[in-house]
C-alpha positions, 0 to 999 in steps of 0.5 A, a space after each residue: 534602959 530608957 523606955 521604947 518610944 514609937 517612932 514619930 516618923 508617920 507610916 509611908 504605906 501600911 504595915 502588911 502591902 505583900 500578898 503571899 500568891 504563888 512563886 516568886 519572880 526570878 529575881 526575888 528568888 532563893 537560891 541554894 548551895 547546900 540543903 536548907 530546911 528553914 524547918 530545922 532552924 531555930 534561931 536566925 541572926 542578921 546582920 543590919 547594914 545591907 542586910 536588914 537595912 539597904 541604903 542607896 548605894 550611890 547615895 552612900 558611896 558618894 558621901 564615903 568618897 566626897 569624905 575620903 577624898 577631903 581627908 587627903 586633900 587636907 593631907 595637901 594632896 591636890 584632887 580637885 578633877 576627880 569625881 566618884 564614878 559608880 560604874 567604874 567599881 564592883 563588888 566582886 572585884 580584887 585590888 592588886 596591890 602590888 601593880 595597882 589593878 583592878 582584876 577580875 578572876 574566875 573560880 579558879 583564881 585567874 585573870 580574866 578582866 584587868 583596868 590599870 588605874 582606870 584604863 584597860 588593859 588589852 588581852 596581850 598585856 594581860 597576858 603578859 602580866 598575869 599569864 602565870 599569876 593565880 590570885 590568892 586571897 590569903 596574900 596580901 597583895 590581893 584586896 577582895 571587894 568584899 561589900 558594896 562599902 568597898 566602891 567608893 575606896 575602889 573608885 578612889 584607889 583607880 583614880 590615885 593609880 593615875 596621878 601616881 603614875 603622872 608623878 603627881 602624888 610624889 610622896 607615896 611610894 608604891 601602889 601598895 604603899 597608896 592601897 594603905 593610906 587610903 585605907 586608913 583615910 577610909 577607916 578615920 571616916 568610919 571613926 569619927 562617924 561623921 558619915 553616919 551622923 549625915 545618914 541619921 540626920 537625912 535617912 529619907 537621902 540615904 535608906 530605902 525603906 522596905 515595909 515588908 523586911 518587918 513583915 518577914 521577921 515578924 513572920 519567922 518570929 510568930 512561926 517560932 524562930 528566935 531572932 538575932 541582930 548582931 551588927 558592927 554598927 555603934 548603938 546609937 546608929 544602929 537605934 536611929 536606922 531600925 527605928 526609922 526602918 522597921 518601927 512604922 510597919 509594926 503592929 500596935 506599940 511593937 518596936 524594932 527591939 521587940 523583934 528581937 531575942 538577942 540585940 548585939 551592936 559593935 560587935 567587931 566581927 568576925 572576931 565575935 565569931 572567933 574570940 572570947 570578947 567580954 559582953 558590955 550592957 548598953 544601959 541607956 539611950 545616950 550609950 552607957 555600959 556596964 560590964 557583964 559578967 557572963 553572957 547576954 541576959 533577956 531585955 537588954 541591949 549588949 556591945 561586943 561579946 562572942 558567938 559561944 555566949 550567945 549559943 549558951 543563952 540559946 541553948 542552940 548551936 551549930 547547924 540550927 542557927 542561920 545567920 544572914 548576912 551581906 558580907 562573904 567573910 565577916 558574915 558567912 565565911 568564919 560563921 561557917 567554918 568556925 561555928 558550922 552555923 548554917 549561911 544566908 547572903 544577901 546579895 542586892 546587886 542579882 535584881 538586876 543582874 537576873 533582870 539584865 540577863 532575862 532581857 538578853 535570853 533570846 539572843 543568848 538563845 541565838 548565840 547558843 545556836 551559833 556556837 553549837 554550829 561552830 563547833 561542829 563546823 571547827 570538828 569538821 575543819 579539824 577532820 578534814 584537815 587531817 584526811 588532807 594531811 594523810 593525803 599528802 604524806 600518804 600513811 594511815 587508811 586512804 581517804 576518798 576525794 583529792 588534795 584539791 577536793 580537800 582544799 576546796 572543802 576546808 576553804 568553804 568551811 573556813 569561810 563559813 567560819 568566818 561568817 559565824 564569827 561575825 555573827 557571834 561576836 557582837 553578841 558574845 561581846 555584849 553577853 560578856 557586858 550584862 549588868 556592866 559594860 566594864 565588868 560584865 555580870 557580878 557572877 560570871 568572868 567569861 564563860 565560868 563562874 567569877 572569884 565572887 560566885 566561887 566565894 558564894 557557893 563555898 560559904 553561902 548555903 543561900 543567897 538572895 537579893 533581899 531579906 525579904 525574899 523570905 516572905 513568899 517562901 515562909 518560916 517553913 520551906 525547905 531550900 533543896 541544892 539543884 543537881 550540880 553540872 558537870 561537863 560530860 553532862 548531856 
């Protein structure tokens, strides 16, 4: 292996800009799932892309999209209009193959938001289509926006849905059929890495640098904890970004590999997590391997391999290994349930979510009161028109007042109803759209939680929006799950 040169990039602020001093804001908060004592881990993998490194998403996803789109332009497909909408797509969000929509479900898997192509769909014709649908993620016909990566196909795939319904994309045969060629323009501009060689070229477009990402794996690393990266990106990128990244906040002729007890690169999760793939060293800067026979070995640099190598070199496994990540599946799902490693998701998207949400909490105070009201009122109503009913048909113990009293009572009530209805509305209406004024919140679809909360909460013991978030709770804390609700709670 060549020698670790320091990056020539000069240092944009200094090494150490964060100062410990009491709780963290809400929205750089931890939030906990299941007991975690950081205490009890020994070693903590990370994932890079959108884990250590986060890059401008739009910045991002329009490249994707402008690479995307050329590819089928050059396939003779005739997309001059169209434009990568960022506000039409999120993460959370299920593509249905089969009807070519965009849905957005709860925990328990039904439809509570639906746009066909771009256009939304009214809640009768929802009704109407999904009313006995439950969406199920081991069905092929459901595509789980998984990552932030997944927006610019998402965009793309609602505009498509369009043209293809205007008979203007004659030689694409069905929804799923358009879902699969797309994808495959996405994965060719992912191979021929001519998105990443732009990024590498321009990282200052691209990365928002974070000097205190080194700062917290440099605290992890001094309070005893081996560090991991296993990432799916290819070795040379994965050099350009952590170098840009990591090495101006290092101390001294440290570099972002001497953070690091184990580097994997193209490592092809989750089969990593799964399958017994050989390891290849990666023996120079240009990207040359030989094979290994065995796992990995200290000082090197490794391609592929497989999570139980990794867990011998350790000499950890299971529960002492936290590995965080951005991806729910690649990243938390199957590390959790194959190899019962404790989970970390970072999930950007909550800064402003939390944020939006705080901003809105005294009229989502207001609205909690009106609600309050109304249900007390609709039990009154509800009452009262029994009493009027036993009334009428005479049975059951004698109410007091007459059917005139009666009617005169429910109609006040039903007025009153009215007026509060008038009132909840709007707000309910733009509690509904915090964050998002298509979607609404990332982690609620209504009332209840979202399929991407749901997907959170099984696979995820924490989640956070940064890496960072780590510093002001240090290598020591202890995460402890809240009491769950439940709805007979006072």
């Amino acid at each position: 292996m060549a020698s670790k040169g320091r990056s020539e990039r000069k240092r944009a602020t200094p090494p150490h800009t964060a100062v410990i001093n009491g709780p963290p804001e809400p929205h750089r908060g931890i939030f906990c799932n299941r007991t975690l004592n950081l205490r009890q881990i020994a070693a903590i993998g990370y994932d890079m892309d959108y884990t250590l490194i986060h890059y401008n998403v739009d910045q991002w996803e329009r490249r994707a999209y402008h690479h995307i789109h050329q590819k089928l332009c050059d396939q003779g497909w005739s997309l001059d209009n169209l434009e990568f909408d960022s506000t039409s797509v999120m993460r959370g969000l299920i593509i249905d193959t089969e009807l070519g929509n965009l849905v957005k479900a709860n925990r328990f898997g039904y439809i509570k938001l639906a746009r066909h192509g771009t256009h939304s769909i009214d809640f009768n014709m929802q009704r109407k289509l999904y009313g006995r649908t439950i969406v199920d993620l081991s069905e092929s016909r459901w595509v789980f926006l998984n990552t932030l990566f997944s927006l610019s196909a998402a965009c793309l795939y609602s505009q498509l849905v369009n043209l293809l319904d205007s008979n203007k994309l004659p030689k694409v045969l069905s929804y799923a059929d358009l879902y699969g060629l797309l994808r495959d323009s996405l994965d060719a501009t992912h191979m021929e890495g001519i998105l990443k060689a732009e990024i590498v070229a321009d990282p200052d477009r691209f990365v928002e640098v974070e000097a205190e990402v080194p700062l917290t794996l440099l605290d992890q690393k001094k309070a005893g904890k081996r560090l991991l990266l296993i990432t799916n990106s290819e070795w040379p990128y994965t050099q350009a970004m952590m170098q840009y990244a990591f090495d101006p906040f290092l101390p001294g002729e440290m570099t972002w590999r001497d953070m690091f007890d184990v580097i994997i690169v193209s490592a092809r999760k989750p089969d990593f997590l799964s399958a017994k793939n050989p390891f290849f060293e990666v023996v120079d800067e240009t990207g040359l391997l030989k094979p290994v026979i065995g796992g990995p070995k200290p000082g090197g640099i490794f391609l592929g391999g497989n999570a139980a190598a990794v867990e011998e070199y350790l000499g950890v496994s299971g529960d002492r290994i936290l590995y965080v990540g951005d991806h729910i599946f690649s990243d938390v799902h199957v590390s959790k349930d194959l190899l019962r490693w404790r989970t970390a998701l970072v999930v950007r998207e909550l800064e402003d979510e939390i944020t939006a949400t705080q901003a809105f909490s005294q009229r989502r105070d207001k609205l909690r009161r009106l609600m309050t009201e109304k249900e007390k009122l609709e039990l009154a109503q509800s009452q009262a028109q029994l009493l009027l009913q036993r009334k009428r048909d005479k049975y059951g113990p004698a109410p007091g007042g007459s059917v005139n009293e009666l009617e005169r009572s429910i109609a006040q009530g039903r007025n009153r109803l009215k007026a509060l209805d008038d009132e909840i509305t709007p707000l309910a209406r733009a509690d509904r759209q915090v964050s998002n004024n298509r979607w609404g919140p990332l982690m609620r679809a209504g009332n209840d939680k979202s399929h991407m909360a749901s997907q959170i909460e099984r696979h995820a013991d924490i989640y956070m929006s940064r890496v960072s978030n780590f510093m002001q709770y240090t290598p020591f804390a202890y995460f402890r799950s809240p009491r769950g609700s439940l709805p007979h709670d006072p």
